[in-house]
PDB file as gemmi writes it, atoms N, CA and C in Angstrom:
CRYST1    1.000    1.000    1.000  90.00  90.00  90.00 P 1                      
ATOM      1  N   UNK A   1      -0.846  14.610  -4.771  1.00  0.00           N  
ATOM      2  CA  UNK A   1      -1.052  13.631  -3.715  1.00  0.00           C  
ATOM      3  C   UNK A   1      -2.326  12.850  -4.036  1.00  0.00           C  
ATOM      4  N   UNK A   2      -2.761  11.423  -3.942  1.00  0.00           N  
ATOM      5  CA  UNK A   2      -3.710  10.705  -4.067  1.00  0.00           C  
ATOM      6  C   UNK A   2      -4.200  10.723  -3.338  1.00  0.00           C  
ATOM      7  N   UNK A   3      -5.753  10.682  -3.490  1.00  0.00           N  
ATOM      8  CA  UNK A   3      -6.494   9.971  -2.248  1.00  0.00           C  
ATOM      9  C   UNK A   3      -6.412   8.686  -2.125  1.00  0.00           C  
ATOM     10  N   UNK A   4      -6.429   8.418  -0.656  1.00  0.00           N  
ATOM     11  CA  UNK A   4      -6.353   6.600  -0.421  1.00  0.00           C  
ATOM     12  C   UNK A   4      -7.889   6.787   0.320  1.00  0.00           C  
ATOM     13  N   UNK A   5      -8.023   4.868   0.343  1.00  0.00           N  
ATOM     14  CA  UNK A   5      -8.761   3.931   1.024  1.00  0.00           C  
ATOM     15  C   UNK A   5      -7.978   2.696   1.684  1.00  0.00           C  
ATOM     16  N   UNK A   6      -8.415   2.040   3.079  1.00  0.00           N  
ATOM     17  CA  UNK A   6      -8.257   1.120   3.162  1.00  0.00           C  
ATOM     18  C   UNK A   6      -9.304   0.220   3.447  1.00  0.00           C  
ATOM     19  N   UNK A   7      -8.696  -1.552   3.115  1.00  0.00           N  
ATOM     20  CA  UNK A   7      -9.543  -2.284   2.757  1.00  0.00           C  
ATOM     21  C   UNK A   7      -9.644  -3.011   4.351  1.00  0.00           C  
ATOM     22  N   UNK A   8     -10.142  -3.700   4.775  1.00  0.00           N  
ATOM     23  CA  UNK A   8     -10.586  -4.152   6.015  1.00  0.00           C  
ATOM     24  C   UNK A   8      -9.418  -4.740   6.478  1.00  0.00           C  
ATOM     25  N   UNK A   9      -9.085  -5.921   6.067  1.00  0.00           N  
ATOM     26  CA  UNK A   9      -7.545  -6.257   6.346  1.00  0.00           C  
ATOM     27  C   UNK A   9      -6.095  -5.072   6.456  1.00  0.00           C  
ATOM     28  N   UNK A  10      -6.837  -3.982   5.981  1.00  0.00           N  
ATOM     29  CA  UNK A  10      -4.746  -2.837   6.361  1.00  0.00           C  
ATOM     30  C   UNK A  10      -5.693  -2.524   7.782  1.00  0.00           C  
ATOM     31  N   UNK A  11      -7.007  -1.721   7.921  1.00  0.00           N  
ATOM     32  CA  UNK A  11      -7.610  -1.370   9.116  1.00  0.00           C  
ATOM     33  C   UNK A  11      -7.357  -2.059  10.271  1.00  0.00           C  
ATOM     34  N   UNK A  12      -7.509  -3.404  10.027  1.00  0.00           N  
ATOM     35  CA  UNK A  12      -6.911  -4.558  11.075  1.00  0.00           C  
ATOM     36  C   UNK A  12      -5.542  -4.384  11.581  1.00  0.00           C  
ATOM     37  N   UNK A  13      -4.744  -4.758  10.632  1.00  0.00           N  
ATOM     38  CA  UNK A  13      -3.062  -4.636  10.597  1.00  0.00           C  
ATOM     39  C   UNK A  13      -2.645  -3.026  11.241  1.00  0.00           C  
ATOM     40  N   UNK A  14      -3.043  -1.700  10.860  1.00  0.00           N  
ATOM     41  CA  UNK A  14      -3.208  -0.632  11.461  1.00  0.00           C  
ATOM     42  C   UNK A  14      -2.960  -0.519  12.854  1.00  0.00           C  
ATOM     43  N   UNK A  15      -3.946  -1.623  13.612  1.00  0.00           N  
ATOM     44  CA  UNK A  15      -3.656  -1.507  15.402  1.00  0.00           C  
ATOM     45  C   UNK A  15      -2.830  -2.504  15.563  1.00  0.00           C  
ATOM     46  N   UNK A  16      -2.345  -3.448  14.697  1.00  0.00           N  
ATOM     47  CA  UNK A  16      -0.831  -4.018  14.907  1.00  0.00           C  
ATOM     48  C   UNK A  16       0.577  -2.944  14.636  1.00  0.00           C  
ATOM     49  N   UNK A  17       0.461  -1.919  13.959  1.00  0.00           N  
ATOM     50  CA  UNK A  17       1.309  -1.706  13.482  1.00  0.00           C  
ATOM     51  C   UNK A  17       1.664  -1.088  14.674  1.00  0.00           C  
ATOM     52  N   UNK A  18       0.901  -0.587  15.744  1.00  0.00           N  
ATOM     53  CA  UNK A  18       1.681  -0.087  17.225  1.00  0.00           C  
ATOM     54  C   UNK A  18       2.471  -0.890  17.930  1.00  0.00           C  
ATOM     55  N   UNK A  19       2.527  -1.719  17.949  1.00  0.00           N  
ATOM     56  CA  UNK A  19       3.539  -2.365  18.847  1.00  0.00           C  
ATOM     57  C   UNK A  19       4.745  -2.613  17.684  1.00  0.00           C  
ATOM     58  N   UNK A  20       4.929  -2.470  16.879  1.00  0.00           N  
ATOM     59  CA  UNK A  20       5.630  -2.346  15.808  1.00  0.00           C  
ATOM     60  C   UNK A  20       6.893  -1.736  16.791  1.00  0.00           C  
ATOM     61  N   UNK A  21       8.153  -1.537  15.939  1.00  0.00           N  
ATOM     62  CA  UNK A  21       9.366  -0.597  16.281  1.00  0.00           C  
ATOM     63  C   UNK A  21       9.301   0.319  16.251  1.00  0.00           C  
ATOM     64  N   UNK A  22      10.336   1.539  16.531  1.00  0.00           N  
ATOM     65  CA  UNK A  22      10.125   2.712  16.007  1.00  0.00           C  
ATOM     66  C   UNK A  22      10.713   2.688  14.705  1.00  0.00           C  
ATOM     67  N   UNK A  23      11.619   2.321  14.155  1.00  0.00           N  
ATOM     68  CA  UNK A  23      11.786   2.210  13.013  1.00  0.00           C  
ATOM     69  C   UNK A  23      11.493   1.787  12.023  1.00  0.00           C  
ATOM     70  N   UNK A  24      10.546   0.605  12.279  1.00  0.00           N  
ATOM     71  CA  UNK A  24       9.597  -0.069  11.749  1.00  0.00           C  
ATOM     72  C   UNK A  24       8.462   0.856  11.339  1.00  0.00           C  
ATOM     73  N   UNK A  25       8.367   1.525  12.450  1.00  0.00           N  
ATOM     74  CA  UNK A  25       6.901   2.529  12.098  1.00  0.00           C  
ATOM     75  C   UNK A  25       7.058   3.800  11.035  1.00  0.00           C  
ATOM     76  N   UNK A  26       8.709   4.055  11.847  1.00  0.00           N  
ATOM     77  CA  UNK A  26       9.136   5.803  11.004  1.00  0.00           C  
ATOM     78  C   UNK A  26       9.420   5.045   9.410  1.00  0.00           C  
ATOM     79  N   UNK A  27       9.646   3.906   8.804  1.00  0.00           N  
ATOM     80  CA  UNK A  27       9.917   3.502   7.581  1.00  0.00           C  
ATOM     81  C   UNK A  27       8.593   3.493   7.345  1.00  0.00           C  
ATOM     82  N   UNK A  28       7.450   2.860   8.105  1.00  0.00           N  
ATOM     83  CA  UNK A  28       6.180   3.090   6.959  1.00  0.00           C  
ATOM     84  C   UNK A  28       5.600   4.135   7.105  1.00  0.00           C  
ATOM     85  N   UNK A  29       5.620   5.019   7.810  1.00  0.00           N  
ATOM     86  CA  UNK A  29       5.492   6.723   7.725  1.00  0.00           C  
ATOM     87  C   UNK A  29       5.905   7.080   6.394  1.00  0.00           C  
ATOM     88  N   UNK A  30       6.956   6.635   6.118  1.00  0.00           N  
ATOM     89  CA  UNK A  30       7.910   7.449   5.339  1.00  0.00           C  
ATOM     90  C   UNK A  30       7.166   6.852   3.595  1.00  0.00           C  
ATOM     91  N   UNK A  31       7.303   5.253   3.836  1.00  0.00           N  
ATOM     92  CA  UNK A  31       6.661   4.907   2.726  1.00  0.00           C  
ATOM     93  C   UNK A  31       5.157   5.061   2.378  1.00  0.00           C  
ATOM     94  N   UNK A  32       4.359   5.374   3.249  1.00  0.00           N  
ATOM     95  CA  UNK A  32       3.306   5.970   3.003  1.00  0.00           C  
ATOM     96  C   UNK A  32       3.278   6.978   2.299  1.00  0.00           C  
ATOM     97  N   UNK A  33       3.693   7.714   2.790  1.00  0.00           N  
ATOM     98  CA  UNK A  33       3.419   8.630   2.269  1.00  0.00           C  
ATOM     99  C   UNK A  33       4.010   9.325   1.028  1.00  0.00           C  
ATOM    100  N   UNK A  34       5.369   8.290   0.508  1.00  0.00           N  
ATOM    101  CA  UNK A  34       6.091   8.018  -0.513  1.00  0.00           C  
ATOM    102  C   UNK A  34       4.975   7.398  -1.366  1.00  0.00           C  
ATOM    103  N   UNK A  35       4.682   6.296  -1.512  1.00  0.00           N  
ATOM    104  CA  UNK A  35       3.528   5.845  -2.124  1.00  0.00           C  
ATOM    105  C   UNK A  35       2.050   7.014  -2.662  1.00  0.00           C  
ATOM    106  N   UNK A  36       1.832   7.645  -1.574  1.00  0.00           N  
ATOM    107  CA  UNK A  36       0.539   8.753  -1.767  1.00  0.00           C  
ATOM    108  C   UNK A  36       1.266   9.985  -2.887  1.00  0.00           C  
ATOM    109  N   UNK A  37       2.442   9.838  -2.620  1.00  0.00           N  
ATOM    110  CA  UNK A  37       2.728  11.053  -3.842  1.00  0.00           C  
ATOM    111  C   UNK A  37       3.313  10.698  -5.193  1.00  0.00           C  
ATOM    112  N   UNK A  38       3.329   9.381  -5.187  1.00  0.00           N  
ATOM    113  CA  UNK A  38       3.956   8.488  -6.798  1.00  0.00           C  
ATOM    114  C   UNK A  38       3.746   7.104  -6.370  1.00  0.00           C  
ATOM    115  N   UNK A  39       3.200   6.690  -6.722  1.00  0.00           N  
ATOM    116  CA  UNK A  39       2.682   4.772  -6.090  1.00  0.00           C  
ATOM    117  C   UNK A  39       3.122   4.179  -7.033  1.00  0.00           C  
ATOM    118  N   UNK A  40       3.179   4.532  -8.030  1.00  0.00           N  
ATOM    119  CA  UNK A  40       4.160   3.587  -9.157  1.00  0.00           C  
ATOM    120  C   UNK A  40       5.477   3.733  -9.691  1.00  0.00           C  
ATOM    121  N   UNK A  41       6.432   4.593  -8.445  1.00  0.00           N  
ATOM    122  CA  UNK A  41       7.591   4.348  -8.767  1.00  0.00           C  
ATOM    123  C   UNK A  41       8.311   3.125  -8.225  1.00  0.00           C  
ATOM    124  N   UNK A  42       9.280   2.810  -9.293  1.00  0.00           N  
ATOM    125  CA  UNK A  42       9.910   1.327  -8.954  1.00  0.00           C  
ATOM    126  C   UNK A  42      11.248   1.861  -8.329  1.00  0.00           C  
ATOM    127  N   UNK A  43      11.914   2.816  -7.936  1.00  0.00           N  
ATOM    128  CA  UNK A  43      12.968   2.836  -7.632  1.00  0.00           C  
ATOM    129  C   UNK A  43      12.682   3.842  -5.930  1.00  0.00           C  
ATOM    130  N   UNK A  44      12.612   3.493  -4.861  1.00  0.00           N  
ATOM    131  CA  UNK A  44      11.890   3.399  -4.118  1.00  0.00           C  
ATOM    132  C   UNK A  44      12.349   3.036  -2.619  1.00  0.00           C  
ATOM    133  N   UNK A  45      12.120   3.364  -1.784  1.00  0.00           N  
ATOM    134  CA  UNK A  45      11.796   2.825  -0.628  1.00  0.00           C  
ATOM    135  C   UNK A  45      11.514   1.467  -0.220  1.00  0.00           C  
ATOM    136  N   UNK A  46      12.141  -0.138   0.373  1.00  0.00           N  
ATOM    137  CA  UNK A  46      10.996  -1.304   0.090  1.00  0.00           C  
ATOM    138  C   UNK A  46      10.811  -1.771  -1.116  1.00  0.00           C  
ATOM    139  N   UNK A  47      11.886  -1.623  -1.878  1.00  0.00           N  
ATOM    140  CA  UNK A  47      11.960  -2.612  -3.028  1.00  0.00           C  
ATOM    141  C   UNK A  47      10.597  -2.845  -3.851  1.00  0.00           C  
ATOM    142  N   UNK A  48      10.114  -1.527  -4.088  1.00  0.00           N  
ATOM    143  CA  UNK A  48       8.653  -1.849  -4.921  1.00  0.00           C  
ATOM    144  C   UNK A  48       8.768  -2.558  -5.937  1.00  0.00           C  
ATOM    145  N   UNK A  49       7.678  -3.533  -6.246  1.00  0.00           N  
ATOM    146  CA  UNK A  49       7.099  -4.424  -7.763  1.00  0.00           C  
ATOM    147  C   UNK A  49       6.032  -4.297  -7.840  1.00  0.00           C  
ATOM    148  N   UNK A  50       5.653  -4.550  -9.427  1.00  0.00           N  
ATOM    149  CA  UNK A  50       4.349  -4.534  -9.631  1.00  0.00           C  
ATOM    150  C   UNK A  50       4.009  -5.816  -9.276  1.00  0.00           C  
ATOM    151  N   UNK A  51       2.854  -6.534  -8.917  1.00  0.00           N  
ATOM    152  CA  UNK A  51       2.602  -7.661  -8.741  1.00  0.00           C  
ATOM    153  C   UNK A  51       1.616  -7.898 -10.470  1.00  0.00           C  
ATOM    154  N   UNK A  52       1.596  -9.383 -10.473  1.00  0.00           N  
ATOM    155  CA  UNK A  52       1.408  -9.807 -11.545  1.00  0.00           C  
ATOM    156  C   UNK A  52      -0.053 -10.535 -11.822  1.00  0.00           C  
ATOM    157  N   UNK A  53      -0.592 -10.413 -12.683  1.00  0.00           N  
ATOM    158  CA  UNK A  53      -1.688 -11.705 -12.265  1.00  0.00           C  
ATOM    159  C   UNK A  53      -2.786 -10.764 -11.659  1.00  0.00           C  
ATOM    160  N   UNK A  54      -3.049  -9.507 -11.558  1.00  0.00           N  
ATOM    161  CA  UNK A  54      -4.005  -9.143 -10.520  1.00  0.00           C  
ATOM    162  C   UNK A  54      -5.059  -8.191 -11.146  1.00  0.00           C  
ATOM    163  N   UNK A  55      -6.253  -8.281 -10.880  1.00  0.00           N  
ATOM    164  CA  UNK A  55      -7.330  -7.665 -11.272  1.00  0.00           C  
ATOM    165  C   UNK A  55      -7.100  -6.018 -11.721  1.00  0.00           C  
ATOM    166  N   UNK A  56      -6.435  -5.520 -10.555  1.00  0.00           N  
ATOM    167  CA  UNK A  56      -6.087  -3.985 -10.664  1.00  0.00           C  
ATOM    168  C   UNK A  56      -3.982  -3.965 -10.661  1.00  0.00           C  
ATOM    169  N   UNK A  57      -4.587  -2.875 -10.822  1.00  0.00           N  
ATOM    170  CA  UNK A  57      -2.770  -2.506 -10.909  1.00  0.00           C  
ATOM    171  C   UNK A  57      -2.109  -2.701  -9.526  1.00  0.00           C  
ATOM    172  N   UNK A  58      -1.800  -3.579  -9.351  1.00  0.00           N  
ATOM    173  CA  UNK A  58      -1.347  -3.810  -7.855  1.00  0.00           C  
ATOM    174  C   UNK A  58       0.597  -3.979  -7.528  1.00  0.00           C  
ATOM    175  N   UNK A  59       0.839  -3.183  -6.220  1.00  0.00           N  
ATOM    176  CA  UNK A  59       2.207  -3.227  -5.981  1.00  0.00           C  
ATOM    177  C   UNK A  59       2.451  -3.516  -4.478  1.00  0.00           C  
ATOM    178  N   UNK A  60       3.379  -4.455  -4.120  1.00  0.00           N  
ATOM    179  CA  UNK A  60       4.109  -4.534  -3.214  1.00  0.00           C  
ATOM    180  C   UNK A  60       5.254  -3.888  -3.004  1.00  0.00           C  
ATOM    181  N   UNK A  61       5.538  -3.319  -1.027  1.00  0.00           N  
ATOM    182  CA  UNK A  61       6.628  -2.675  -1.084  1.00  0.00           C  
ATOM    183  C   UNK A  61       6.657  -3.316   0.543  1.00  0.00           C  
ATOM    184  N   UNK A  62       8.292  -3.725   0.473  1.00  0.00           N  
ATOM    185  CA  UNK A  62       8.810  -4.389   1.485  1.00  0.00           C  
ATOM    186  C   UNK A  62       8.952  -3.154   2.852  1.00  0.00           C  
ATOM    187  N   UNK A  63       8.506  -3.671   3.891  1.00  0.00           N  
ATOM    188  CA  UNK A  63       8.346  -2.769   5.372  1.00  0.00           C  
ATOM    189  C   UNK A  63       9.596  -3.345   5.944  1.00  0.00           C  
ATOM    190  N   UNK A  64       9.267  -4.895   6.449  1.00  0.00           N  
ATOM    191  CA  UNK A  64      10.445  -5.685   6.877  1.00  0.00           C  
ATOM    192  C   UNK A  64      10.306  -6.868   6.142  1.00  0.00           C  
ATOM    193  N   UNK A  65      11.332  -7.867   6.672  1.00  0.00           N  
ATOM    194  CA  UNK A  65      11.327  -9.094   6.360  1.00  0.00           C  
ATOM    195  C   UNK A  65      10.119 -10.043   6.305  1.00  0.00           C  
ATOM    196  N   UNK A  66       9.497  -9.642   6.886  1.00  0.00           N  
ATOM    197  CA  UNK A  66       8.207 -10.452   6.707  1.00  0.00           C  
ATOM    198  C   UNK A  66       6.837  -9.905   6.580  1.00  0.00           C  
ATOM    199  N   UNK A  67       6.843  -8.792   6.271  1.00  0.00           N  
ATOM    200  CA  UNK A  67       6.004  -7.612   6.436  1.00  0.00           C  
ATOM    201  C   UNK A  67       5.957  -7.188   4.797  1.00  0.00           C  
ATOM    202  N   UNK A  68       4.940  -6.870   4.179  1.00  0.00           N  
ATOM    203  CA  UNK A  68       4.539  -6.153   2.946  1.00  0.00           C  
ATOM    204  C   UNK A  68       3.327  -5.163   3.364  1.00  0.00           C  
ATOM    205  N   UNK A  69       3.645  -3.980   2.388  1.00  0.00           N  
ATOM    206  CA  UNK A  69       2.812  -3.121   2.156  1.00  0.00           C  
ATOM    207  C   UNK A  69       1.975  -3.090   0.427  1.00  0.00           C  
ATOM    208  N   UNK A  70       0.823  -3.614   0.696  1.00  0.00           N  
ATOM    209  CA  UNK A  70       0.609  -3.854  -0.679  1.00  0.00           C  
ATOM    210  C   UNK A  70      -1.310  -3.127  -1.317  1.00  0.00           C  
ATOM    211  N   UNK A  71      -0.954  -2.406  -2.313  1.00  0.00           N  
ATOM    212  CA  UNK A  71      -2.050  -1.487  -2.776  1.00  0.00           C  
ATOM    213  C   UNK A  71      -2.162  -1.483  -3.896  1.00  0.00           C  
ATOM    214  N   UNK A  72      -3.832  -1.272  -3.954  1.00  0.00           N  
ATOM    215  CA  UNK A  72      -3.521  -1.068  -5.767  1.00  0.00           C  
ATOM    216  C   UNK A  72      -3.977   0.568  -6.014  1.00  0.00           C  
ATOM    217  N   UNK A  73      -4.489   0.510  -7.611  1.00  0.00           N  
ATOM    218  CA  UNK A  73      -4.068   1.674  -7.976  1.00  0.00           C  
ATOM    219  C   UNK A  73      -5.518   1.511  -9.029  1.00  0.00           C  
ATOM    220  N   UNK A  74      -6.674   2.511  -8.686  1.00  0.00           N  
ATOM    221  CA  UNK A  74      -7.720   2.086  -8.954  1.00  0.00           C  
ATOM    222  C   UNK A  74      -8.212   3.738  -9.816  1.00  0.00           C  
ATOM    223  N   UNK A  75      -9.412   3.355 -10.702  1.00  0.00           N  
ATOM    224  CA  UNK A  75     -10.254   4.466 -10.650  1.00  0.00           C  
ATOM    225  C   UNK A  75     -10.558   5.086 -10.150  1.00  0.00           C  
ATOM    226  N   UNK A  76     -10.984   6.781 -10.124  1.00  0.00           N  
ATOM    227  CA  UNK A  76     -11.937   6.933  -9.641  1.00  0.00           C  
ATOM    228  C   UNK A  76     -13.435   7.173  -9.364  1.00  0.00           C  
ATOM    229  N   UNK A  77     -13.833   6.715 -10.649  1.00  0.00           N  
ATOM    230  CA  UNK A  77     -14.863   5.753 -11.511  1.00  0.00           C  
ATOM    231  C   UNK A  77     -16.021   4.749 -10.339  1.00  0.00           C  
ATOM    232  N   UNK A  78     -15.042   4.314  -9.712  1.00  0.00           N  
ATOM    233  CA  UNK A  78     -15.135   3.398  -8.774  1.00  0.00           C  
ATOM    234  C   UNK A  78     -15.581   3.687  -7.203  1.00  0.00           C  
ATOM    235  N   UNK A  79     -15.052   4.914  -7.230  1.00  0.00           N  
ATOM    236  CA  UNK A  79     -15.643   5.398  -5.889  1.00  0.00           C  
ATOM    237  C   UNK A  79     -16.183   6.991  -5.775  1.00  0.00           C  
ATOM    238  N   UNK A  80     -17.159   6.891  -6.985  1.00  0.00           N  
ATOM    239  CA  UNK A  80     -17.749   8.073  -6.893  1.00  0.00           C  
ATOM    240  C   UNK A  80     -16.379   9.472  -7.264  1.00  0.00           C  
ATOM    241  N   UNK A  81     -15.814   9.235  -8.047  1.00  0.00           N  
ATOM    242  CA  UNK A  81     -14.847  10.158  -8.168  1.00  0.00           C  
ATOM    243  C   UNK A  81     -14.470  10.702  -9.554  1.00  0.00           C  
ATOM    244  N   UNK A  82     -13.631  11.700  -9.878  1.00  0.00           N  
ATOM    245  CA  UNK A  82     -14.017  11.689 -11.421  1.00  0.00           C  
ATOM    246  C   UNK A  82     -13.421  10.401 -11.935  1.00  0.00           C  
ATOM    247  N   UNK A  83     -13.713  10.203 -13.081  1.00  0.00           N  
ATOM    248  CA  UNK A  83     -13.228   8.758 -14.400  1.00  0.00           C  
ATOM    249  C   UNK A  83     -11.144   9.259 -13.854  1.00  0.00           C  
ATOM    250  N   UNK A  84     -11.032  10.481 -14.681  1.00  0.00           N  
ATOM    251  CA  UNK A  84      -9.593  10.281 -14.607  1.00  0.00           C  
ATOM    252  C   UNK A  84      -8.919  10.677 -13.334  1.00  0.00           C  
ATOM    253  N   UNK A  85      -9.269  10.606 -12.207  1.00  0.00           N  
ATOM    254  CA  UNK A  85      -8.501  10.966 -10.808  1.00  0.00           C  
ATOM    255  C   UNK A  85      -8.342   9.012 -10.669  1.00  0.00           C  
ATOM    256  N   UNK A  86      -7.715   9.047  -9.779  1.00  0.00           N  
ATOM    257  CA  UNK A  86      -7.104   7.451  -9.237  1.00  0.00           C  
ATOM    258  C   UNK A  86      -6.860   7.363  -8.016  1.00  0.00           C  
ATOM    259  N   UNK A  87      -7.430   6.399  -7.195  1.00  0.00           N  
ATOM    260  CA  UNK A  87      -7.230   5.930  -5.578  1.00  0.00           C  
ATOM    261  C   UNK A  87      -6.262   5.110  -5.670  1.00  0.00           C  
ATOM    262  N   UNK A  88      -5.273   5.683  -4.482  1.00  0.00           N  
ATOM    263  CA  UNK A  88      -5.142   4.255  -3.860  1.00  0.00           C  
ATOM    264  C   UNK A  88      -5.606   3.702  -2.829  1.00  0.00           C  
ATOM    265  N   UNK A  89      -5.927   2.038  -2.891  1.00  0.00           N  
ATOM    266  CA  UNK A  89      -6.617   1.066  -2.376  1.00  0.00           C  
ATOM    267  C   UNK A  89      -5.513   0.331  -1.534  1.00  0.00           C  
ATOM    268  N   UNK A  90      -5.278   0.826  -0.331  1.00  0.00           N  
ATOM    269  CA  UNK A  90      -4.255  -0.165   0.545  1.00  0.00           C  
ATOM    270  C   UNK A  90      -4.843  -1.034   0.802  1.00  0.00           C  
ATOM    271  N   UNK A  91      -4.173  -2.556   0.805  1.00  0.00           N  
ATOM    272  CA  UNK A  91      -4.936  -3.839   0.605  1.00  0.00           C  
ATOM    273  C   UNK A  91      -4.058  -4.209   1.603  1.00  0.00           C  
ATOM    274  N   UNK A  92      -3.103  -4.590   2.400  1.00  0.00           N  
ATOM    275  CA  UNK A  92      -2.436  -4.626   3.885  1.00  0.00           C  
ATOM    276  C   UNK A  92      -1.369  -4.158   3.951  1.00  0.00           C  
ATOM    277  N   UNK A  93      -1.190  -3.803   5.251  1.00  0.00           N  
ATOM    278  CA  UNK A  93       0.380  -3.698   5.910  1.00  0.00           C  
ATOM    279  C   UNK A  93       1.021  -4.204   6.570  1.00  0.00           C  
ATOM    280  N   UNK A  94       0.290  -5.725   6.714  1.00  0.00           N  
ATOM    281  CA  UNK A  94       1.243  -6.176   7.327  1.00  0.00           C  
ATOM    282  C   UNK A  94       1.431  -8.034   6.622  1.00  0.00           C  
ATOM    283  N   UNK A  95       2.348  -8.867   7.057  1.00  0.00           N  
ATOM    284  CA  UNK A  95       1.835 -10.228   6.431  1.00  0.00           C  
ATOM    285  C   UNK A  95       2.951  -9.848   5.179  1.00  0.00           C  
ATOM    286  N   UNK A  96       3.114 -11.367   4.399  1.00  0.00           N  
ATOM    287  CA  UNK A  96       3.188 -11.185   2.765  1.00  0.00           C  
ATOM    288  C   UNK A  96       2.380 -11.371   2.077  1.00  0.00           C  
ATOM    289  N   UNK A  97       2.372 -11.037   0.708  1.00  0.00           N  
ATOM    290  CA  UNK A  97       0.955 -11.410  -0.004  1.00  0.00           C  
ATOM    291  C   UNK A  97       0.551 -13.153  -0.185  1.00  0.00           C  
ATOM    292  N   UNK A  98       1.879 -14.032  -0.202  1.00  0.00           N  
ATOM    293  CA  UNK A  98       1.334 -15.239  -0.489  1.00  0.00           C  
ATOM    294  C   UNK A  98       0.746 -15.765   0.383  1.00  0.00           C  
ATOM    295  N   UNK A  99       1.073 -15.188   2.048  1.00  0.00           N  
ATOM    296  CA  UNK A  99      -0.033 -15.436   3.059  1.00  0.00           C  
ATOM    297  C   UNK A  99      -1.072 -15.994   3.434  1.00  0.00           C  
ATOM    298  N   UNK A 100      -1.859 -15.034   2.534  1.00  0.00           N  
ATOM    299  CA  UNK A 100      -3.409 -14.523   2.394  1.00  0.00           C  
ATOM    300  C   UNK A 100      -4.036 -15.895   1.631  1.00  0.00           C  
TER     301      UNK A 100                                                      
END                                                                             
């Protein structure tokens, strides 16, 4: 299982995600915590991709239709952790990425 972080924007999205559905919610339950135990599988929950173009190893995974769950996949170098352990960095949950 990984350790996570989130970045100020998922913390935000977080107290949106209550008024959310229940199914809405029990799918990102589910993908959470799908993600915390393999974050780079492509065959998946939410149609995971790697995203392209991005500083860190970064992936999107579809919640709903207009909704992304998107994190990267970092050192732990970076946050005081050993070199070869790896965070994930939830970067939002809610929104799409071209959004932003």
């Amino acid at each position: 299982m990984y350790k996570f972080k989130e970045s100020k924007t998922a913390i935000k999205d977080w107290d949106n995600l209550k008024s959310m559905t229940k199914a809405v919610k029990a799918k990102f339950r589910f993908m959470f915590e799908e993600i915390l135990e393999n974050p780079r599988t492509l065959n998946a929950v939410g149609s995971p991709e790697q995203l392209k173009h991005q500083k860190y190893e970064t992936y999107s995974r579809e919640l709903d239709k207009k909704d992304r769950i998107v994190f990267e996949i970092r050192s732990g170098a970076e946050f005081d952790m050993p070199e070869e352990e790896e965070i994930v960095v939830f970067l939002q949950y809610l929104g799409h990425y071209t959004d932003k």
